[in-house]
N, C-alpha and C positions, 0 to 999 in steps of 0.2 A: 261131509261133516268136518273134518281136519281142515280145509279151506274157511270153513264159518268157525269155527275155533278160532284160528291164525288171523281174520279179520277182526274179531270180537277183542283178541292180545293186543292188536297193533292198536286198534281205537283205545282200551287202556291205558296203554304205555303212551298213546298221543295225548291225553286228559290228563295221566299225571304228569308229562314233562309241561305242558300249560301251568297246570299247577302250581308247580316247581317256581318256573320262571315268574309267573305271579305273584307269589311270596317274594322272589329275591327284589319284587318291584319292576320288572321289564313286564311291558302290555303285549299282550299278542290278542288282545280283542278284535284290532281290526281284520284278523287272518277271517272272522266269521263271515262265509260268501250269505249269511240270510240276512245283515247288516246290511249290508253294502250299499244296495241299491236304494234303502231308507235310508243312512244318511248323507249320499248324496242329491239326494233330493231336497233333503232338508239344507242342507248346506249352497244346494242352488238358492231356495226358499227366502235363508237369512240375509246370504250376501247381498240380494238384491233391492236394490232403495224402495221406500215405500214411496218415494213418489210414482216407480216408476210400475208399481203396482194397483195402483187405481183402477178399478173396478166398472164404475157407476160414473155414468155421465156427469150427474151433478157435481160430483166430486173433482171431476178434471176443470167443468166448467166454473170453479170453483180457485181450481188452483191458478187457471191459466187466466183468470179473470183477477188476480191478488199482481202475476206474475204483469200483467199489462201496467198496472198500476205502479209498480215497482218500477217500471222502466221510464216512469217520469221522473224521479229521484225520490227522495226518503220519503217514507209513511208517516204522513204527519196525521193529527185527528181529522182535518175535512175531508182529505185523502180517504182515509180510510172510513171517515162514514159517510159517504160520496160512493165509493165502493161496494160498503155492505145494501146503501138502499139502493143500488143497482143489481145487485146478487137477488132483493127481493123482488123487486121489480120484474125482473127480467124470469126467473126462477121461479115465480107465483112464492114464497114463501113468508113467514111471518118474519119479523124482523130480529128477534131470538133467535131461527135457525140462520137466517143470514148471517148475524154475529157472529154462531155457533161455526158455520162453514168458513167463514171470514179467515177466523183463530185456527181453524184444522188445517187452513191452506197455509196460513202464516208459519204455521210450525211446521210444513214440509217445505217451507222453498226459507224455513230461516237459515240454513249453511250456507248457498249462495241462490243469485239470484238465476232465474230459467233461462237460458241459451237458448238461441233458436235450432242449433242441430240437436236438443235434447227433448224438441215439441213430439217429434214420434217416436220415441220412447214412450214419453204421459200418457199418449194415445191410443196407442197400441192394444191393449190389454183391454179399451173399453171401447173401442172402436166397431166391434162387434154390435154395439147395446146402442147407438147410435143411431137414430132414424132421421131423417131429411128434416123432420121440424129441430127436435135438437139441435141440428148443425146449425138450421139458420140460427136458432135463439142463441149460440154459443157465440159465433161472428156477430149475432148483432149487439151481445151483450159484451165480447171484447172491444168493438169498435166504441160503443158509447162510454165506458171504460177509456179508452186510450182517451177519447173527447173531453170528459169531464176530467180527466188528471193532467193532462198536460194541459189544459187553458185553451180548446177552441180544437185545437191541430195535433193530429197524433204526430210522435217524433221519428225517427226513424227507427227506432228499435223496438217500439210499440206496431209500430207500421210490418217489421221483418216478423213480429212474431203471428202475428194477425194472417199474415203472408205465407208462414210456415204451417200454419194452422189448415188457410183453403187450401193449399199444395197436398198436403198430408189425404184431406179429404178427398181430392181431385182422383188422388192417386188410386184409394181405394174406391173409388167408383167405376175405375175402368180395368 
């Protein structure tokens, strides 16, 4: 009994020196070990780009199909509605969601444009949800993409990322 006493005092006098130290303005929140593990979780969660959080197929095929497009030079309007009716095209979708996907991809690849060592990262995450027709509709809707933007001939950087794409897949097949 004098041992759960002497336990019950220390946690006390542990609460009010927290206390204490609270008031004078110094944090000791992070000393809590049932924190912890939420928030670095959370802290993994936020650091990490949303591009590179991509989900859903459509989405990647989406980005990486904006990202092809880019590597012809600036996004001018044929450019880009050249693009979006390739998105529907290829994607069965109405031309509204094409638009719709178009603008969501635009706004994850507006900081810079996609690298090819940064294709499996995009990938990664949704690479799971990916089944043999996807791939080919993705390849075959980046290629026709590289086609119609750069005038006939993909370039070479259209070409590396198209390239980093079947590698990526190649990979996870085997």
């Amino acid at each position: 009994m004098g041992l759960l006493m002497q336990l019950l005092g220390l946690l006390t006098a542990l609460i009010f020196v927290a206390e204490g130290l609270k008031r004078l303005g110094i944090d000791v929140g992070w000393l809590n070990p049932l924190t912890f593990f939420r928030r670095r979780a959370w802290k993994k969660k936020v650091s990490l780009s949303p591009l590179y959080a991509l989900e859903h197929p459509v989405d990647v095929a989406g980005v990486l199909a904006l990202a092809v497009a880019e590597c012809a030079g600036p996004q001018t309007e044929e450019r880009r509605a050249a693009t979006q009716a390739l998105l529907a095209q290829h994607l069965g979708m109405q031309e509204k969601d094409a638009q719709d996907l178009w603008l969501a991809s635009a706004h994850l690849l507006r900081a810079h444009p996609l690298a090819t060592p940064e294709v499996p990262a995009v990938l990664q995450k949704s690479s799971g949800k990916f089944t043999a027709y996807h791939r080919q509709t993705l390849l075959a809707l980046m290629q026709d993409v590289a086609a119609r933007t750069a005038g006939g001939q993909a370039n070479v950087n259209q070409q590396a990322l198209i390239e980093a794409v079947e590698r990526f897949f190649q990979q996870q097949r085997s």
